[in-house]
C-alpha positions in Angstrom: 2.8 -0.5 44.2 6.7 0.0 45.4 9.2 -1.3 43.8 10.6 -2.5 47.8 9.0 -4.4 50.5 9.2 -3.3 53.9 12.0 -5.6 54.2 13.8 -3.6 51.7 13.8 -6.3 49.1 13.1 -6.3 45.5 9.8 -7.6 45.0 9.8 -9.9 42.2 7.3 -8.4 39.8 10.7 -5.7 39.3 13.3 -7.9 39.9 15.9 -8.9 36.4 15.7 -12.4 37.2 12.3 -12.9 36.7 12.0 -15.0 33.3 9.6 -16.4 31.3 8.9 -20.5 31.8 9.1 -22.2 28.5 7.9 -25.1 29.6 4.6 -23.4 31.2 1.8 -21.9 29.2 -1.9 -21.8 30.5 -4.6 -21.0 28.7 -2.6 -18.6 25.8 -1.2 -16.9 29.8 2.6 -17.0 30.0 3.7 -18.3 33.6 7.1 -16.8 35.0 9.9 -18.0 37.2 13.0 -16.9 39.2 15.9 -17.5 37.3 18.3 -16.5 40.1 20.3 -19.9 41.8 21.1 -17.8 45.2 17.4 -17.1 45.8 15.1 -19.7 47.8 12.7 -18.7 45.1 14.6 -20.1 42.3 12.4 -21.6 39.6 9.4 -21.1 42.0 6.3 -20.1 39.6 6.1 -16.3 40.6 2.4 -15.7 39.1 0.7 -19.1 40.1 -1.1 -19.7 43.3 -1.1 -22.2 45.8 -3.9 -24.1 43.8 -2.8 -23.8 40.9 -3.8 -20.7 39.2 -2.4 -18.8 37.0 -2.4 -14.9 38.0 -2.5 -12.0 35.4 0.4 -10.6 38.2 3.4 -11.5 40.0 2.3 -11.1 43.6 5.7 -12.1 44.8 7.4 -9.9 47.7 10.8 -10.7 46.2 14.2 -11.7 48.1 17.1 -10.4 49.5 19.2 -11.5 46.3 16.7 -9.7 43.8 18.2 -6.6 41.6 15.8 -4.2 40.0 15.3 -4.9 36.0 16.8 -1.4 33.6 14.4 -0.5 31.3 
């Protein structure tokens, strides 16, 4: 997968802001947020569908505002 969109954009599974939800844990699975207050995805759950699954992978396409994570 690339690490950009065809927008250009960061997608979120290699973004920095991407953080672990403390508050979240399903089924031993952690569940991970934006932590970035510019994005619209802010605190969205980035690996959780619409009905309320929890996915192994971010699926996210990612913002304008992401910045790709150092390893």
């Amino acid at each position: 997968m690339p690490i950009k969109n065809k927008n250009g954009n960061i997608r979120c599974k290699w973004c920095r802001f991407v953080r672990e939800d403390p508050t979240m844990k399903c089924d031993n699975q952690s569940v991970y947020e934006c932590g970035n207050p510019e994005s619209e995805y802010y605190k969205s759950l980035l690996n959780v569908d619409t009905q309320g699954n929890v996915l192994k992978y971010i699926t996210w396409s990612g913002c304008k505002f992401g910045q790709r994570r150092v390893f």
